[in-house]
N, C-alpha and C positions, 0 to 999 in steps of 0.2 A: 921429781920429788916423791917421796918414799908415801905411802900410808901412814908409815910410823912417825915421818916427819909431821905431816899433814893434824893426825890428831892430838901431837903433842901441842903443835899449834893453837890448833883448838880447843884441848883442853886450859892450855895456861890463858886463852884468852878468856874465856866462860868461868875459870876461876878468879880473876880478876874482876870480874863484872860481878860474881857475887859476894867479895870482900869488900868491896865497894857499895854494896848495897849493907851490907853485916856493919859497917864502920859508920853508915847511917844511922843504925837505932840504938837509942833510949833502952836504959835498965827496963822502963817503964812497958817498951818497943816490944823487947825478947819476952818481957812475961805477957803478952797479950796473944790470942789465939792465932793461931795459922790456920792455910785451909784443911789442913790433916785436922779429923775426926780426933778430939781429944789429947791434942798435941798444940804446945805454943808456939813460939819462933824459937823460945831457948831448946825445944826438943828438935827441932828440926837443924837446928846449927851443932845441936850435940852431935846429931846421928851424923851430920855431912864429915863432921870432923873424925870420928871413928871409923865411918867407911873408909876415909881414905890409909888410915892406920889396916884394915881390914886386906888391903888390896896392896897394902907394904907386905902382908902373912902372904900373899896368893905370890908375891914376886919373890919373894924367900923363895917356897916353896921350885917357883920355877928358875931361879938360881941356881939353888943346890940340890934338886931331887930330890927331897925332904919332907913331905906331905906335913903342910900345914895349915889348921884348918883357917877360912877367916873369920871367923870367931868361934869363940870353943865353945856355944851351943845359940839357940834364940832366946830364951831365957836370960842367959849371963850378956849380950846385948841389947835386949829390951832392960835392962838392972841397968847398966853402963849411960843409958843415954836419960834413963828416968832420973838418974844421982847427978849427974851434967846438967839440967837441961834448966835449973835455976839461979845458975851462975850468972852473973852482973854481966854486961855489954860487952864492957871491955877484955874480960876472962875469953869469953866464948870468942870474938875476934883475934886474939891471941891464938886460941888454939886453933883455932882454923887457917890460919897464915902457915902455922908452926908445922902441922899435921899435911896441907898443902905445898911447903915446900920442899917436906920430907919423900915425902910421892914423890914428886916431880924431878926430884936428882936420881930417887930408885930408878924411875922408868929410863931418865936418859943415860944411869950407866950401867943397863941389865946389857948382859953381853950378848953378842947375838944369838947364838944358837939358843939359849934361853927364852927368846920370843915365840918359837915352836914349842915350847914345853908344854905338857899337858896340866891343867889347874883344875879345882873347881869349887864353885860355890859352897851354901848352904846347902846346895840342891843342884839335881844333875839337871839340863846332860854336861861330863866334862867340856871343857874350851883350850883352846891354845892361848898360850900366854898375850902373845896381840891385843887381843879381846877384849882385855882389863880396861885399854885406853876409851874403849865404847861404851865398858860399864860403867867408867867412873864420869864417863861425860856425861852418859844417863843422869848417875845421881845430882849431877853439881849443878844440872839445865834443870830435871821438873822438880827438885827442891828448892829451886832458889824459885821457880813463880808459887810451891806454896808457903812462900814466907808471906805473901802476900803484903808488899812492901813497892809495889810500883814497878814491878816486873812482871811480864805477864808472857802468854805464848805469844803474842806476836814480835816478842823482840826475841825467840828462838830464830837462828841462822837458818838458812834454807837447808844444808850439808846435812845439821841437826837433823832439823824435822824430818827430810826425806830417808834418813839413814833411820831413825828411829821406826817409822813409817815400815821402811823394809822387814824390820826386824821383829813389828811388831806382826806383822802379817805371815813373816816365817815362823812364827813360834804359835800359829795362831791354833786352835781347840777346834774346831769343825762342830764337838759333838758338844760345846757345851757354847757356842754363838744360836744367838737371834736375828744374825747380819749374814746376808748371803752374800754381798757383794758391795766389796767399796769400790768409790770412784771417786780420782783426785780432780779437783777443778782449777783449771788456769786463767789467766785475763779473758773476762768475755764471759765467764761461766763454763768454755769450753773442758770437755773431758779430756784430761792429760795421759788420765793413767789408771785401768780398772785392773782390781783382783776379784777371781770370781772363784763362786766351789767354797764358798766359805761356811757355809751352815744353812741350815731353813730359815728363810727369813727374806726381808725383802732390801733392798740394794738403800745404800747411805752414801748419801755426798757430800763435798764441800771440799773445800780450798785448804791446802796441807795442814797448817799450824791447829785450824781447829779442827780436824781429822782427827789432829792427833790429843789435841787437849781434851776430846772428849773421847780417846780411848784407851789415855789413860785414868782417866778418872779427875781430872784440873778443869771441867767447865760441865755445864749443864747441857749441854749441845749446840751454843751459840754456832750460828752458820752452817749447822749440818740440816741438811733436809732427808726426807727419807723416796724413795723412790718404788711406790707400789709393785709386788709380781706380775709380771707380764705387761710394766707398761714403762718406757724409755722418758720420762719425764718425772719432777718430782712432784707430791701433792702437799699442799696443805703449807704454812708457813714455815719459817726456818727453826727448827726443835721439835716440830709438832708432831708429835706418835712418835717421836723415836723408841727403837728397840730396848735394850736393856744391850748395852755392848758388852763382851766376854770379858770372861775375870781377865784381870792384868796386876801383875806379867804372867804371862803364862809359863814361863822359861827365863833362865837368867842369859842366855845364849841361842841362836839357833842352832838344830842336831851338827851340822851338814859343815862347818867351818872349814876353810883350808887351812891347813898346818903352819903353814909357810906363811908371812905376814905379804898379803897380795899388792898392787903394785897401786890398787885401788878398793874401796870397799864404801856402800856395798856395788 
């Protein structure tokens, strides 16, 4: 089975899982706060719905050769999702079905050579057309926990988290971390998996989902602990002294992608 099969997979199931959460709230539901800083659920179901419209421009684009952007600036999509984002329950569900099933016949009849195409963000570095399937699983997973509606990281997929995980640690900043060194933790508390060389600072642990929820900015640090310089154990209770973790995302891709859609990823 192909990669390409693999995340289409994944993605129609994770979009599922959050139409199903969107089909749960109340007019009442979408106008009440998310966990985004100044944003409600109606802004967060705006934006998931435009991305995907955003990521229909990046498959044009790698279609036909055509440079086009995904969206014609940040300005005219922060405007787009502030004029959405007060629409009744039923509207924004709507377009999120609508907008999500438009994606999902793009990706499955972009022809092939088109999955090599070169694309790119709002912001470099370019990516190969493949990659879209990663960014849009990005948005559709850590948007749908900050709807904050009874989905949370723990009910991200392993595939997710570790993939995201990978990704976030390739695109990572060196020069603008307080974290030297993560470590993933498996049954037993055992170390699974360290990346080291990451900046000045002192080594973070815990168990994938909330690795990740606290590096992208979705938790306070529940289950991370920190693990002092020069010493192979962690101190002090789970959250306590942690770092200030590195801006995210730092990259909308990492530099280094194979062209070609791999047979596996990452």
């Amino acid at each position: 089975m192909s990669v390409l099969t693999v995340l289409q997979a994944e993605l129609a199931s994770a979009t599922n899982q959050l139409l199903a959460t969107a089909a749960s709230l109340s007019d009442a539901d979408v106008a009440a706060p998310s966990l985004l800083p100044g944003w409600t659920r109606g802004h967060v179901l705006a934006h998931v719905a435009r991305n995907a419209d955003s990521h229909l421009n990046l498959l044009t684009w790698a279609r036909t050769g055509v440079r086009t952007p995904q969206y014609p600036t940040f300005a005219a999509r922060s405007a787009e999702i502030e004029a959405l984002s007060g629409r009744p329950a039923a509207e924004h569900l709507a377009d999120l079905e609508d907008s999500a099933s438009r994606l999902a016949a793009a990706f499955h009849h972009l022809p092939e050579d088109a999955w090599s195409a070169t694309v790119e963000g709002m912001g470099p570095p370019p990516h190969p057309a493949w990659y879209l399937l990663v960014r849009r699983l990005r948005e559709v997973g850590l948007h749908h926990v900050d709807l904050a509606a009874g989905y949370g990281p723990s009910d991200w997929t392993e595939p997710f988290v570790l993939r995201e995980l990978h990704d976030c640690v390739a695109c990572w900043r060196p020069a603008a971390s307080q974290v030297g060194e993560v470590r993933l933790l498996g049954p037993g508390g055992r170390v699974t998996r360290t990346w080291t060389g990451l900046g000045a600072g002192p080594a973070v642990q815990g168990e994938p989902a909330d690795l990740l929820a606290w590096l992208t900015g979705r938790s306070g640090g529940e289950g991370i602990s920190v693990v002092p310089l020069g010493q192979s154990e962690a101190r002090g209770g789970e959250g306590a002294g942690l770092p200030v973790p590195p801006p995210w995302p730092a990259l909308p891709a990492p530099a280094d992608l194979p062209a070609t859609p791999p047979e596996d990823y990452p």
